[in-house]
Backbone as a chain_set.jsonl record, in Angstrom:
{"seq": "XXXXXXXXXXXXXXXXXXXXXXXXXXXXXXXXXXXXXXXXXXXXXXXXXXXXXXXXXXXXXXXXXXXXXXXXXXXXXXXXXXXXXXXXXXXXXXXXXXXXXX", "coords": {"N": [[8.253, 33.997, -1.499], [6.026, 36.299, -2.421], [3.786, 36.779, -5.214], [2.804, 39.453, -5.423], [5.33, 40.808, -4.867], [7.537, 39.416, -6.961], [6.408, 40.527, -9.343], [7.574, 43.058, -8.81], [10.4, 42.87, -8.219], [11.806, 44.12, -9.728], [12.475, 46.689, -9.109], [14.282, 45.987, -6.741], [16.421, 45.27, -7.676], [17.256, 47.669, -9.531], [16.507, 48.103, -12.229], [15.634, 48.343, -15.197], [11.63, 48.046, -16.179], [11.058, 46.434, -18.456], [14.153, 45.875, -19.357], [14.012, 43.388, -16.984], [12.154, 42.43, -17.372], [13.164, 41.266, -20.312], [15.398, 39.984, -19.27], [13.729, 37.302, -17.619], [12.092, 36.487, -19.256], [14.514, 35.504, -20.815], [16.449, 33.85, -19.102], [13.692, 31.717, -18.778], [13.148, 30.954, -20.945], [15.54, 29.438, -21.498], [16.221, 27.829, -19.224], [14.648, 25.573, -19.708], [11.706, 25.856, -19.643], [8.36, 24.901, -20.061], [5.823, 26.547, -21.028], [3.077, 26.038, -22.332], [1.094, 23.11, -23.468], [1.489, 21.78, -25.738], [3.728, 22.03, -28.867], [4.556, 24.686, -30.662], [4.423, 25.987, -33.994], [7.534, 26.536, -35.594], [8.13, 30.135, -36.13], [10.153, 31.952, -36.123], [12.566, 32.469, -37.975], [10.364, 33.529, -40.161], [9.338, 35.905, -38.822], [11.489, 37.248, -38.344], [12.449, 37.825, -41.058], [10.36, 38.499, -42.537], [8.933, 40.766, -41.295], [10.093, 43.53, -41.532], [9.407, 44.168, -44.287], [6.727, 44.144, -44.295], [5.909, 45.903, -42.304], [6.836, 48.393, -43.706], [4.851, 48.139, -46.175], [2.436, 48.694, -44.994], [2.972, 50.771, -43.648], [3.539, 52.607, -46.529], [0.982, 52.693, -47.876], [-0.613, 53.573, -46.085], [-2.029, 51.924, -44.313], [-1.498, 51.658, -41.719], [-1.004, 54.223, -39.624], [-0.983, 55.247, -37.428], [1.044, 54.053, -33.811], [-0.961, 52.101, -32.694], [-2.379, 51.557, -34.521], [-0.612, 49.884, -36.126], [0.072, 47.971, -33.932], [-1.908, 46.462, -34.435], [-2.263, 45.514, -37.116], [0.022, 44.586, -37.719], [0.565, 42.161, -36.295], [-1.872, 40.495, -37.594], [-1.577, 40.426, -40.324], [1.12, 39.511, -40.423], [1.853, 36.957, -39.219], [0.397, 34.842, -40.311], [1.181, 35.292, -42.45], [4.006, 34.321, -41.906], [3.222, 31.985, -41.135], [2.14, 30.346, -43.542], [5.082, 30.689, -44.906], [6.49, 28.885, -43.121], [5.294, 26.544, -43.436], [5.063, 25.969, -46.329], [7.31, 26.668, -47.691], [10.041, 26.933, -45.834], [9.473, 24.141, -43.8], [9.153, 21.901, -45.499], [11.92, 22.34, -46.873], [13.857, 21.334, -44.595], [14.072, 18.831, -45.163], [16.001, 18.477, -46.852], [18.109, 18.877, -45.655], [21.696, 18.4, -44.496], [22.522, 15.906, -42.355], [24.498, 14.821, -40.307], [26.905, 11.769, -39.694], [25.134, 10.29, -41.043]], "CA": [[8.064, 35.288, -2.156], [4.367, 36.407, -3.249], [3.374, 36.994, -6.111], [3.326, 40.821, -6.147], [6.865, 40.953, -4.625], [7.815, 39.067, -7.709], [6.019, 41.507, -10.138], [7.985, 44.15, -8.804], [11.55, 42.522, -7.636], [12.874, 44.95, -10.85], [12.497, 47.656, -8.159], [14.759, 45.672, -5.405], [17.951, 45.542, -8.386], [17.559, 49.07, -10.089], [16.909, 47.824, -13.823], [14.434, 48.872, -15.978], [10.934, 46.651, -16.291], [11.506, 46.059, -19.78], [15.091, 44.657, -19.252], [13.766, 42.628, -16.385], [10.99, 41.137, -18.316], [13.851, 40.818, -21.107], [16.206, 38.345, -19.029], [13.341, 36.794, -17.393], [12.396, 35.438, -20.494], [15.771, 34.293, -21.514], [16.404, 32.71, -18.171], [13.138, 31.443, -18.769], [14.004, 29.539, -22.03], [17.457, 28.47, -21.051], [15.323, 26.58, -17.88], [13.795, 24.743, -20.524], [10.197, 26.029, -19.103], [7.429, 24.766, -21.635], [4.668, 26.97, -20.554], [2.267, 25.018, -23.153], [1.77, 21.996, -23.461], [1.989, 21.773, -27.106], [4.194, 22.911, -29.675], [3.645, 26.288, -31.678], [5.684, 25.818, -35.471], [8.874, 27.843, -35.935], [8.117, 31.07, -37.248], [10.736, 32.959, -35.786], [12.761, 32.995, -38.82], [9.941, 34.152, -40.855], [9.212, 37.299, -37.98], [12.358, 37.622, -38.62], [12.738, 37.746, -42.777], [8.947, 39.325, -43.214], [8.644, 41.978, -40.459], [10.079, 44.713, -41.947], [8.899, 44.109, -45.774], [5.195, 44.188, -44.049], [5.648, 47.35, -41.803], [7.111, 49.744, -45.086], [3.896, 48.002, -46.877], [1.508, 49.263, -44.042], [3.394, 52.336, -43.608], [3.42, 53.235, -47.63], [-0.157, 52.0, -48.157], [-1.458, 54.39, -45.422], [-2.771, 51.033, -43.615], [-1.184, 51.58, -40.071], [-0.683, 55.164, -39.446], [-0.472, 55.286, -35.676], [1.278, 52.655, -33.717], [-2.033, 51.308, -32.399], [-2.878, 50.649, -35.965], [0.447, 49.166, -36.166], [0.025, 46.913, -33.549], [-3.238, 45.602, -34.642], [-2.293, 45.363, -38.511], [1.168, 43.624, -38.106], [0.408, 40.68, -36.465], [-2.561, 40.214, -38.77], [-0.752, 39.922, -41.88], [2.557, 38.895, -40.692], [1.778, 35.612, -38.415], [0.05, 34.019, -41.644], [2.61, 35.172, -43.589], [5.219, 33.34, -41.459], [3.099, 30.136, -41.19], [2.61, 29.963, -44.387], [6.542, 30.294, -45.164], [6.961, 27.848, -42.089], [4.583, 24.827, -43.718], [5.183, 25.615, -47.577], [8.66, 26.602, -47.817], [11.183, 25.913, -44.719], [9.762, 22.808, -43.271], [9.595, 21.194, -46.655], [13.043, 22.604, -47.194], [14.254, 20.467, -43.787], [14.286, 17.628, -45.847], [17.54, 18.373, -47.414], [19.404, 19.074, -44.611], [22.755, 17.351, -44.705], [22.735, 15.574, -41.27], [26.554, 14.364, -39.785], [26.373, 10.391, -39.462], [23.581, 10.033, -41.534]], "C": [[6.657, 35.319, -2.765], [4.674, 37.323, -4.278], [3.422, 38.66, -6.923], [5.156, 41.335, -6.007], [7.753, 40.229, -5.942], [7.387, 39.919, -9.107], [7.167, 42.787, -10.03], [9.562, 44.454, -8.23], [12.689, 43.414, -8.673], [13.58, 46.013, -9.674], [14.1, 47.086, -6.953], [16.558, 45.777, -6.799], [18.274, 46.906, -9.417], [17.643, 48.565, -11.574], [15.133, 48.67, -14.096], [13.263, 47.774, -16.16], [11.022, 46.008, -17.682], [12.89, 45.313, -19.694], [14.755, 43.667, -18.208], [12.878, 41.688, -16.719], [12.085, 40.6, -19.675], [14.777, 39.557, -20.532], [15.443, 37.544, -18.08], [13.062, 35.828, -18.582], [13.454, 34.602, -21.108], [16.05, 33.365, -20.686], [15.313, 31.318, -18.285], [13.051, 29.967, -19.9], [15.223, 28.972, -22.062], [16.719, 27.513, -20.004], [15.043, 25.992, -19.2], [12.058, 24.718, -19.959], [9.157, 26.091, -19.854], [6.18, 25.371, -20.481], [3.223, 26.928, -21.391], [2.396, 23.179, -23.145], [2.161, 21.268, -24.626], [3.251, 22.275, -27.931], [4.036, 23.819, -30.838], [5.023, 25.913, -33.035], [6.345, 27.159, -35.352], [8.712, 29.0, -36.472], [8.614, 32.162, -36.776], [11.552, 33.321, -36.871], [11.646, 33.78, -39.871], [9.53, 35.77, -40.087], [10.609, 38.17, -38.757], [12.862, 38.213, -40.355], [11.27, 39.167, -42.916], [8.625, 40.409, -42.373], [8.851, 43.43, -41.136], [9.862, 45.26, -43.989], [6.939, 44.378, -45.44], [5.058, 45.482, -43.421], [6.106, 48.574, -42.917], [5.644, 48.97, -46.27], [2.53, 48.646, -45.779], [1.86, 50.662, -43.828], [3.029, 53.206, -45.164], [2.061, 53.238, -48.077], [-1.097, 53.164, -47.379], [-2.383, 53.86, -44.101], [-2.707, 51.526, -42.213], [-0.477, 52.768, -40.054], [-0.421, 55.737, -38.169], [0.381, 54.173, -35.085], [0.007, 52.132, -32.913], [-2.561, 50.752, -33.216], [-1.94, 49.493, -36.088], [0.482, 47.828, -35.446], [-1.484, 46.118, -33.514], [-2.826, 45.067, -36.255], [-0.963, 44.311, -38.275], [0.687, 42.589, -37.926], [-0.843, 40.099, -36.959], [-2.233, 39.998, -39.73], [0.562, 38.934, -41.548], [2.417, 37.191, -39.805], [0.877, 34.791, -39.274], [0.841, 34.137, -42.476], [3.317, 33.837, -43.227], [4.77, 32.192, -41.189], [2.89, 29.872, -42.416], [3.783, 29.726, -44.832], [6.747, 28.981, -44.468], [6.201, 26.281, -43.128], [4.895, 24.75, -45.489], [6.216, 25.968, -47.834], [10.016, 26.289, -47.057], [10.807, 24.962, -44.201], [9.746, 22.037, -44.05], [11.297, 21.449, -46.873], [14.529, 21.724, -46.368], [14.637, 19.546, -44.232], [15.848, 17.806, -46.452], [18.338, 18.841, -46.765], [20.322, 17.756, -44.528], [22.893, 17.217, -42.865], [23.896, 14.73, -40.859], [25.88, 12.645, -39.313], [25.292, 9.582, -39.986], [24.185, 9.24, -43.003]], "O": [[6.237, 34.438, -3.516], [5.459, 38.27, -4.317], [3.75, 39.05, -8.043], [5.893, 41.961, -6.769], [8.924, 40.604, -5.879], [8.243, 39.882, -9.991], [7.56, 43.386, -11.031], [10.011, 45.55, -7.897], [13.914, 43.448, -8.555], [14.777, 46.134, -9.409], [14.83, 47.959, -6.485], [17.584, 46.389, -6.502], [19.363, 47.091, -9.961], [18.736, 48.588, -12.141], [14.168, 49.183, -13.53], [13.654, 46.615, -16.297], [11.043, 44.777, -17.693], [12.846, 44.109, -19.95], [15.382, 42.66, -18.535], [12.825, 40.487, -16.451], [11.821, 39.471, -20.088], [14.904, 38.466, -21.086], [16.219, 36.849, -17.424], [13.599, 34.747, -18.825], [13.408, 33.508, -21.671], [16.025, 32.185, -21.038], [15.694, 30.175, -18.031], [12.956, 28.745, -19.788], [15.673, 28.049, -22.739], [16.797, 26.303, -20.217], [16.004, 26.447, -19.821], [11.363, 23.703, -19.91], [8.863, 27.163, -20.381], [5.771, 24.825, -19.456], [2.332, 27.729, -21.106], [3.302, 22.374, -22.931], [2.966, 20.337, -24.624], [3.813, 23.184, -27.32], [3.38, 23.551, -31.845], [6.217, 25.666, -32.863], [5.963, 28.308, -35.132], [9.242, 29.029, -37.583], [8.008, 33.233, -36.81], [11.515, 34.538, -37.056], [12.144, 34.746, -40.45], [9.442, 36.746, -40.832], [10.692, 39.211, -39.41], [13.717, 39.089, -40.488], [11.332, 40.341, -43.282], [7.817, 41.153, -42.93], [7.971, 44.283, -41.249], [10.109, 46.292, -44.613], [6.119, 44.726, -46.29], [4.19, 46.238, -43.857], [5.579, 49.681, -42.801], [5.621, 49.555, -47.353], [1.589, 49.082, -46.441], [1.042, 51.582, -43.846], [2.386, 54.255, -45.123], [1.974, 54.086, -48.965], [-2.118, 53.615, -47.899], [-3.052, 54.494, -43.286], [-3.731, 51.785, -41.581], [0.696, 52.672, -40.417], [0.358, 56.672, -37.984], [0.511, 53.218, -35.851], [0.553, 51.327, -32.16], [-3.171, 49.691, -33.075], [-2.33, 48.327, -36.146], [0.795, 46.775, -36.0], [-1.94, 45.363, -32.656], [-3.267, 43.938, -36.469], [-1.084, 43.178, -38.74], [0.304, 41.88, -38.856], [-0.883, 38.904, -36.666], [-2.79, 39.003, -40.193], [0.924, 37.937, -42.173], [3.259, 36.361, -40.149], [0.576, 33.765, -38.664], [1.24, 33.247, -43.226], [3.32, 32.753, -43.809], [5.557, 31.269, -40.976], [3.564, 28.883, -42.703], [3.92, 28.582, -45.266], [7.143, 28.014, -45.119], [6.777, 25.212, -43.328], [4.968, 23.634, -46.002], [6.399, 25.279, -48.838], [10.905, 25.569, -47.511], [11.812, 24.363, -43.817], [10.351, 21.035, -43.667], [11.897, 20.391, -47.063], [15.63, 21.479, -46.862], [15.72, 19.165, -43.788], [16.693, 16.929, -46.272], [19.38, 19.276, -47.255], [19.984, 16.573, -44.5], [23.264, 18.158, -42.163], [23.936, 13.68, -41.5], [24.794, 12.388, -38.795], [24.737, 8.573, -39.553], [23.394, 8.796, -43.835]]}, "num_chains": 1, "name": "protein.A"}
């Protein structure tokens, strides 16, 4: 299969490209497919916790009034946010995890 036939295999099952790029990705991390070769720190809980405390501060503020602002202003603030949380409050916090057999 080439390359564009794979771009556009949404077409051959009748989905939308957005859900097809949605369970590519999941397939994608269920494979266990490290497409780095490093690892990036956890900061999906903090996306998760700080996302919408940062977009009603950009929204009330006047900061990000289009979504083109929007998507230039979020992940500017919020992906320092969440590494900071990640290195000064939950991976210190790891430490007191009650581990079974331990």
């Amino acid at each position: 299969m080439f390359k564009t036939e794979i771009l556009f295999i949404h077409r051959l099952v009748d989905v939308s490209p957005v859900t097809f790029q949605s369970f590519a990705v999941v397939l994608v991390g269920i494979a266990g497919f490290r497409s780095v070769p490093f690892r990036f720190s956890d900061i999906s809980y903090g996306i998760y916790i700080f996302h919408m405390p940062i977009i009603i501060y950009l929204i009330r503020n006047n900061i990000a009034t289009t979504t083109q602002s929007m998507l230039i202003w979020l992940p500017l603030l919020l992906i320092p946010t969440c590494l900071l949380s990640w290195y000064a409050i939950e991976k210190p916090a790891l430490r007191f995890k009650i581990r079974p057999g331990k």
